[in-house]
C-alpha positions, -999 to +999 in steps of 0.1 A: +030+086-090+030+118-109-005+112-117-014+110-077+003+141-071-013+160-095-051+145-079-039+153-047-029+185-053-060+193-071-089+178-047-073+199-021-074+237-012-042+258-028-029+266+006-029+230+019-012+220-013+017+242-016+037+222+003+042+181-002+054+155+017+077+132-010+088+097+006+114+081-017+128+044-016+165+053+003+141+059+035+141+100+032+111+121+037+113+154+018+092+186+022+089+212-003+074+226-036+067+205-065+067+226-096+061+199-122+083+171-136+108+178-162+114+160-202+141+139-181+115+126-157+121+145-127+104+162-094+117+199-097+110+228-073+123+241-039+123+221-006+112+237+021+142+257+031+145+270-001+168+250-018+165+235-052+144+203-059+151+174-082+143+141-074+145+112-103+107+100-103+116+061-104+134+070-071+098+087-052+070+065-034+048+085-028+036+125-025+011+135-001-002+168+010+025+180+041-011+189+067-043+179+044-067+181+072-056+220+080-085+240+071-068+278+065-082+308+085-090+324+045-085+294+023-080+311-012-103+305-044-098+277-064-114+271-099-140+247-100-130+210-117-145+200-148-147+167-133-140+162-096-159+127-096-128+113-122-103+129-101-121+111-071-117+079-086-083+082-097-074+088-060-093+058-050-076+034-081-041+044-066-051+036-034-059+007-041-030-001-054-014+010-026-033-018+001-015-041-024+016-028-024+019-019-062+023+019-054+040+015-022+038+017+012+018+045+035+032+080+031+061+088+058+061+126+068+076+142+096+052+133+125+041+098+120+013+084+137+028+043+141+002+020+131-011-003+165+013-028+179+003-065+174-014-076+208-006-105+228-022-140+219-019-175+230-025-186+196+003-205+177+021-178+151-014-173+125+002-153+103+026-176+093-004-200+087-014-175+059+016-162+043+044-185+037+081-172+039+106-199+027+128-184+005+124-196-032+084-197-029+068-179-058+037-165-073+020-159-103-008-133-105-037-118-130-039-082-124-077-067-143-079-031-148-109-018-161-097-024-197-064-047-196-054-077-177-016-082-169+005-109-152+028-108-124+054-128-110+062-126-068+090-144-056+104-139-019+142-139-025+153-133+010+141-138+047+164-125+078+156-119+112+153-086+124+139-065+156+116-081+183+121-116+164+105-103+133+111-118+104+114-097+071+110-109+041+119-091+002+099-100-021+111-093-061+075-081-083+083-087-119+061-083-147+052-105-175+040-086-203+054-053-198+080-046-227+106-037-216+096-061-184+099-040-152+107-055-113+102-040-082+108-050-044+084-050-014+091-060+022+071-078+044+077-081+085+063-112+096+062-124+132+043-145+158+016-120+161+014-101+130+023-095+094+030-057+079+040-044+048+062-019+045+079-014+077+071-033+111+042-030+132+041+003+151+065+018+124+043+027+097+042-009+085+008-018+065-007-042+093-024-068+070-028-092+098-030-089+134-032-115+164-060-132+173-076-135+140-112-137+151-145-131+126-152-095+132-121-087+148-108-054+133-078-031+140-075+008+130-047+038+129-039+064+112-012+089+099-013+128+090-031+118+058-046+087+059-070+065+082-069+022+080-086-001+091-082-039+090-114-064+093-113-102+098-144-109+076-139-148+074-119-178+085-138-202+064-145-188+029-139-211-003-119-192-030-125-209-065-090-197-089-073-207-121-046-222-094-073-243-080-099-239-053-088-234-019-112-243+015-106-229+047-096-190+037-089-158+055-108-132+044-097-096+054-114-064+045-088-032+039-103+001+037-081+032+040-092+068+036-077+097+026-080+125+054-096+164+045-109+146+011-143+136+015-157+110-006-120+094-011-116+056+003-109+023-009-119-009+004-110-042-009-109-081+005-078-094+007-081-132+006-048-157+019-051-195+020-035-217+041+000-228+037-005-208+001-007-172+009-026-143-011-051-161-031-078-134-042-079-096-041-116-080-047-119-042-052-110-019-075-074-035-085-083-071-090-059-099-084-062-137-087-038-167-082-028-185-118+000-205-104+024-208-072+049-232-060+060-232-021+097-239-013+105-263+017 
């Protein structure tokens, strides 16, 4: 997270980055000055009404710019970067891991632009086709970075009802070769017509799939800072993985954009088999089934 913010705040002009928008698990969205993070590990500076800032870092989701598409009347000088390509791809890695949750969910900020409802369809409940949710079910993932592979563990250890008959589900991300191991939580909304990530549809949820699911069929939206769009690329691709090969996939295509930063997207395919869930992830972050068990 620290390393985003520092990106961010250095692929954009000094004005536009004075001020950050810091979204942080308990559901707050703060707006202030980050100075740096202290030996303890912690966001300091002064919120926008002055006051003092500390925020624990394991406590933060994400930091975006507070307006990074205003373009200042006299935008100040800023010294050239030694390497502004790096810092490019750096934004792009962390966004990737943010379409797969890893970094979180969309920024929050004051004005939220919902992402697009989930639209009517005679079509018998697809998402639930792709992305089980009995409690118990687990999975068991390869991550590849560019120089280290990892393993992960996804298990969904709760599923309650919630508004307009969506389900949610939490699901418990522990890894498995991280000493000292490390766990984190993710939520999914999961309903007749759609599953999100995050939050539900029209809420800032993460709309990973959206009602009809039709070859070519896409949805977009957009925030203060970022712009999405979700592609149904294929309903009948064969996924080959150490878990075993799986006909008859959903292929989805992510892409999400950072806005008033050209040259800074991410796209991936997101790949879910039936009655499995989330088989495949291509891109930038890598992710492939080993193992899985669904619950009854």
């Amino acid at each position: 997270m620290r390393i985003l913010w520092m990106a961010v705040c250095m692929l954009v002009p000094a004005a536009d980055a004075d001020l950050v928008s810091i979204r942080t698990r308990d559901g707050r969205t703060i707006v202030g000055r980050v100075d740096g993070i202290d030996e303890a590990g912690n966001y300091v500076g002064k919120t926008e009404d002055g006051s003092r800032l500390v925020i624990p870092e394991r406590d933060v989701l994400s930091v975006d710019p507070k307006n990074p598409s205003a373009t200042p009347a006299a935008p100040p000088e800023r010294k050239p970067i030694a390497d502004e390509e790096a810092l490019r791809k750096l934004v792009r890695k962390i966004l990737a891991e943010e379409l797969r949750g890893m970094a979180g969910t969309p920024a929050a900020t004051e004005e939220p632009a919902p992402s697009p409802p989930p639209e009517p369809s005679d079509t018998p409940a697809p998402p639930a086709r792709w992305f089980p949710a009995t409690v118990g079910s687990w999975w068991v993932y390869r991550r590849d970075g560019a120089t280290t592979r990892s393993r992960e563990r996804w298990e969904i250890a709760s599923a309650a009802p919630c508004e307009e008959g969506l389900i949610k589900l939490d699901v418990v991300v522990r890894s498995l070769d991280e000493d000292p191991p490390t766990a984190a939580r993710r939520w999914y909304y999961l309903g007749n017509d759609s599953l999100s990530a995050g939050a539900a549809p029209g809420k800032g949820g993460d709309v990973l799939l959206r009602a009809p699911l039709r070859e070519g069929e896409d949805w977009v939206w957009s925030t203060p800072s970022r712009n999405f769009r979700r592609t149904c690329r294929s309903l009948s691709d064969t996924v080959h993985t150490p878990a075993g090969t799986f006909a008859g996939c959903l292929s989805i295509r992510a892409e999400t954009a950072i806005k008033g930063i050209e040259g800074v997207s991410v796209a991936e395919t997101i790949t879910f088999a039936p009655g499995v869930g989330i088989v495949r992830i291509e891109g930038e972050s890598p992710l492939i089934l080993l193992e899985y068990e669904i619950a009854p």
